[in-house]
N, C-alpha and C positions, 0 to 999 in steps of 0.2 A: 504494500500500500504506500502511494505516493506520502510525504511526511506533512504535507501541509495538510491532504486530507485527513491522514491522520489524526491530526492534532484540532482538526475544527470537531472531528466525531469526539475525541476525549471530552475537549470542552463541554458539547451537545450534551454527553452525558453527565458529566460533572454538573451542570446548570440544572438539568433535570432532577438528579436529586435534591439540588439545595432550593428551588423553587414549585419542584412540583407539577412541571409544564411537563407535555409530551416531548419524548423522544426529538419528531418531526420538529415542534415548535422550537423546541429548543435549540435545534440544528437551523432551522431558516431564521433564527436570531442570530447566532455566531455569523454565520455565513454572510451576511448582512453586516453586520460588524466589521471583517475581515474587508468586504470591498469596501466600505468605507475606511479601512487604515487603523482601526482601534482592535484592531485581534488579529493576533497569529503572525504579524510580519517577520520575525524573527523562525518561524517554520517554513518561510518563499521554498519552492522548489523547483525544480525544471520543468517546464510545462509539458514535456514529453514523458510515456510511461502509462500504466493502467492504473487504476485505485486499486484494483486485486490483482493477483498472480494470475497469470491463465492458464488455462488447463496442465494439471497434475497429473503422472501418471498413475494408475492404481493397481494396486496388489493385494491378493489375496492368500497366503500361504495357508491357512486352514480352513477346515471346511467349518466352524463357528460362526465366521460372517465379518470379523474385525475386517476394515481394511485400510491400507494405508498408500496414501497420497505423499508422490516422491514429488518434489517440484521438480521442471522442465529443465532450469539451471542446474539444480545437484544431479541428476542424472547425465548433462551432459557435459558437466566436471568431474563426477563420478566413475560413469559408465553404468551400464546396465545391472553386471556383476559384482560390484561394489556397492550399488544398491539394496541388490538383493540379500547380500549377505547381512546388510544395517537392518531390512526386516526382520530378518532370521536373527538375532542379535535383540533384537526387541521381542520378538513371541518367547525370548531363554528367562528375558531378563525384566519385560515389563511385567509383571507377577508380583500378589505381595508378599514381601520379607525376601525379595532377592537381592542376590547379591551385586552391588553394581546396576541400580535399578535405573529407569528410562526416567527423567525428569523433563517435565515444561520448560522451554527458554522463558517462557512471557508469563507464567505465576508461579516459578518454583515447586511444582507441586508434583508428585509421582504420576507417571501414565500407566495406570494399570490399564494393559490393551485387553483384557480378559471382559472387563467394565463399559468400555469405548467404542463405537461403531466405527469411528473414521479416527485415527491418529495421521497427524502430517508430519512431515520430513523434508526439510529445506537444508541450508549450507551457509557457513557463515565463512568470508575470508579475510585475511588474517595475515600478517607479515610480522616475522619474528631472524631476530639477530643475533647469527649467531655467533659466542665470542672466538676471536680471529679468524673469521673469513668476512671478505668484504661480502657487501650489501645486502641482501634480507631476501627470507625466503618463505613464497607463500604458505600460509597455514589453511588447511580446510577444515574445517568441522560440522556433527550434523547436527542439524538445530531440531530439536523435537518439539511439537506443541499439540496440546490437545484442540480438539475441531471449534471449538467453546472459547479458546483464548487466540487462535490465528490460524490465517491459510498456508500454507506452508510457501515457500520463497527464498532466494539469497541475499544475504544482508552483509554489508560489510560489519568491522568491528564495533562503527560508533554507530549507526544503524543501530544494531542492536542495542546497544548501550542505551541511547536514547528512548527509545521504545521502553526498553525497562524503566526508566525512570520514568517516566510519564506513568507508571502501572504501577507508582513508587514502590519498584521492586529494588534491592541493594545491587551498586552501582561503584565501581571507580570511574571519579570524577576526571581523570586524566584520560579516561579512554571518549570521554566526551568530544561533540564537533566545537570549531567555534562558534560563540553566538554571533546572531547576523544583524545588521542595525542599518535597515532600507529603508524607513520611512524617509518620504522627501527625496530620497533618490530614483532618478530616474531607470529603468529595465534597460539593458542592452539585450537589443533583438539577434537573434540569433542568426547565422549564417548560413549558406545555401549555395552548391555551385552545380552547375550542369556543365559534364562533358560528353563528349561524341569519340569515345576510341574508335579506333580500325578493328572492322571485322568482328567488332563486341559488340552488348548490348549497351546503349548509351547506360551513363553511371549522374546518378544522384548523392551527391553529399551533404550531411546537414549537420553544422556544429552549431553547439550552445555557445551565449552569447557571454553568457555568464558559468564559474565555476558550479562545479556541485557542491553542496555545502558538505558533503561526506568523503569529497576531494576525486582521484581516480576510482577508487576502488569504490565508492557508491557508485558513481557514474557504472563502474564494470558489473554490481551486482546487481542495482534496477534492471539494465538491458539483457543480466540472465535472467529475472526473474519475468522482463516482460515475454523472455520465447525468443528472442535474436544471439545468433551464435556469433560469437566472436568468431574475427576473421583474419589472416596471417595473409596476406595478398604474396608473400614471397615463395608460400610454398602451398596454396591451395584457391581453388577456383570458387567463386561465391554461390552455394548450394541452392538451388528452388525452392523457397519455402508455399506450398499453394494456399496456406493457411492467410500469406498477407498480400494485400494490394493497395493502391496507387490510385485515390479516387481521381478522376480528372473530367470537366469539361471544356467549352470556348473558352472560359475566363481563365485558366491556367490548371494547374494540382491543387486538388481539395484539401483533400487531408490523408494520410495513411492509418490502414485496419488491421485489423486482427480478427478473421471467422471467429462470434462466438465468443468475443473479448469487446469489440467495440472498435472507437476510432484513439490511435496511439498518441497520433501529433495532428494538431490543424492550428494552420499557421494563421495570423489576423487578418491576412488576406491572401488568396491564391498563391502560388508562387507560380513565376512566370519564365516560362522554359522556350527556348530558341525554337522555330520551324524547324531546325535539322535535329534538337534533340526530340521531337514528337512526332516526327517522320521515322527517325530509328525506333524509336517504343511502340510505333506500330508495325514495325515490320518486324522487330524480335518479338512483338508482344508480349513485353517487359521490359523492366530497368531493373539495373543493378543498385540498392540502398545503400550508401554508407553513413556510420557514423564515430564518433570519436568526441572526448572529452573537450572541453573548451580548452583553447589555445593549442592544439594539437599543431592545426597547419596557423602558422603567423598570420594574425587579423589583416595587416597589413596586404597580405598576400591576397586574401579573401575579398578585400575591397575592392581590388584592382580587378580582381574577377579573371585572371589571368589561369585560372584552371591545371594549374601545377599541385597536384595532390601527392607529389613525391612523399612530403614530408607524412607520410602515411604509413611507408613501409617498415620505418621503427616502432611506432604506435600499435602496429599489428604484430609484431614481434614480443612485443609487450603483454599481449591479449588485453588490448585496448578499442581494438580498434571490432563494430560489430557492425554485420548487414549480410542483404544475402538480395535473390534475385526475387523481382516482385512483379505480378502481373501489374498491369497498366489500365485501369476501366475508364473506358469514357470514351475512346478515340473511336472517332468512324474516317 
């Protein structure tokens, strides 16, 4: 879940207790609030992304009925077998008086899956240093939550951290984001370039304009948790996803979807793409998506519109860099 929505739904709730309003009411108060500038500024987040995770995968290892919901990102940081073994790992150990028992990230609480219809299984990541060797090395871990406390998903460190605080659950303060102070500041709009390679399908870029507030690694684990693979352009070609598409009519690209998720990004007004890159999306019938952190390729570069997305191939090396091949709807 996006953090800003996040954080209007806590309120929602928190209001509702202390006054006694519905859910709804108390949500189209905040939310009201929020556009007005008096709530939530300091939870802004990138306007890209779903409020939920999209589709989980599900497993059933007994025939009781439990089942458990792998999100999209830990599976395909995981792998499938890695997966299966964390179920299998949970029917030994979610049981009560075991040893090594399956705990809640989001209320501390035991998951006995014997109890639970649906338990989820997301991933958190993690960079840890180690002493004398340079620079740090990712950490994965799986995040368990019962279906009552969260959808499952990948979160970076202060992702989480944050999240639990909000749920005043116990918290180091050091693994927290910084706080953000935007009131009165104006948004920088985010950036956009269309190319036309040889003999490819033309390619869509889109960077934020602004950082993430959870730095690279939020940026990395939203776009696994929205369902887009990171992408390595140095050693692999950008996969079909039929799941997502490329709304478009006269006036330019709509916005981009997700079957069965909704719409990911729609930008404040159309974006507006060359004759020759809408001539090639209709004859590959698709574009290739990318995207990347803010500041990834120099804004400078971005302005000029100069379409040198060089500075890409370390960003994907990085497993920064995500997108993949997208039908194109609208073009006749």
């Amino acid at each position: 879940m996006g953090a800003k929505n996040q954080a209007l739904k806590n309120a929602a709730r928190d209001r509702m207790a202390e006054t006694g309003q519905s859910y709804e009411a108390a949500l189209r108060d905040v939310r009201r609030e929020y556009e007005q500038g008096q709530h939530g500024n300091q939870d802004h987040q990138d306007p890209m992304g779903f409020d939920e995770a999209p589709a989980a995968e599900e497993y059933r290892p007994t025939a009781r009925g439990t089942a458990y919901f792998a999100a999209w990102g830990a599976q395909e940081q995981l792998g499938l077998d890695q997966v299966q073994q964390l179920v299998q790992h949970a029917e030994k150990h979610g049981v009560p008086d075991a040893y090594d028992p399956i705990t809640c990230h989001l209320c501390d609480k035991p998951i006995v899956v014997t109890q639970e219809e649906a338990v989820h299984l997301g991933l958190i990541l993690g960079k840890v240093q180690h002493p004398g060797t340079p620079g740090s090395v990712e950490l994965q871990m799986p995040v368990w939550t019962h279906e009552a406390c969260g959808h499952a998903r990948v979160w970076s460190w202060s992702q989480l951290t944050l999240e639990r605080r909000r749920r005043n659950l116990p918290v180091d303060t050091a693994d927290l984001p910084a706080k953000q102070h935007r009131r009165g500041r104006k948004r920088v709009e985010d950036f956009f370039v269309f190319t036309v390679p040889e003999n490819s399908p033309p390619l869509f870029y889109l960077q934020p304009g602004e950082e993430h507030r959870h730095g690279p690694q939020g940026f990395r684990a939203d776009r696994l948790s929205d369902g887009l693979p990171a992408l390595d352009l140095t050693r692999e070609s950008a996969r079909a996803l039929d799941a997502w598409s490329i709304a478009a009519d006269r006036t330019g690209l709509l916005h981009i979807e997700r079957k069965g998720t909704g719409r990911w990004y729609q930008p404040p007004v159309p974006w507006t793409a060359t004759p020759q890159w809408l001539a090639a999306a209709h004859y590959h019938q698709g574009a290739i998506f990318l995207t990347a952190p803010a500041g990834s390729v120099p804004t400078d570069q971005l302005e000029a519109g100069t379409g040198d997305l060089s500075a890409l191939l370390p960003v994907g090396r990085q497993e920064l860099l995500f997108g993949a091949r997208m039908t194109v709807t609208g073009l006749t």
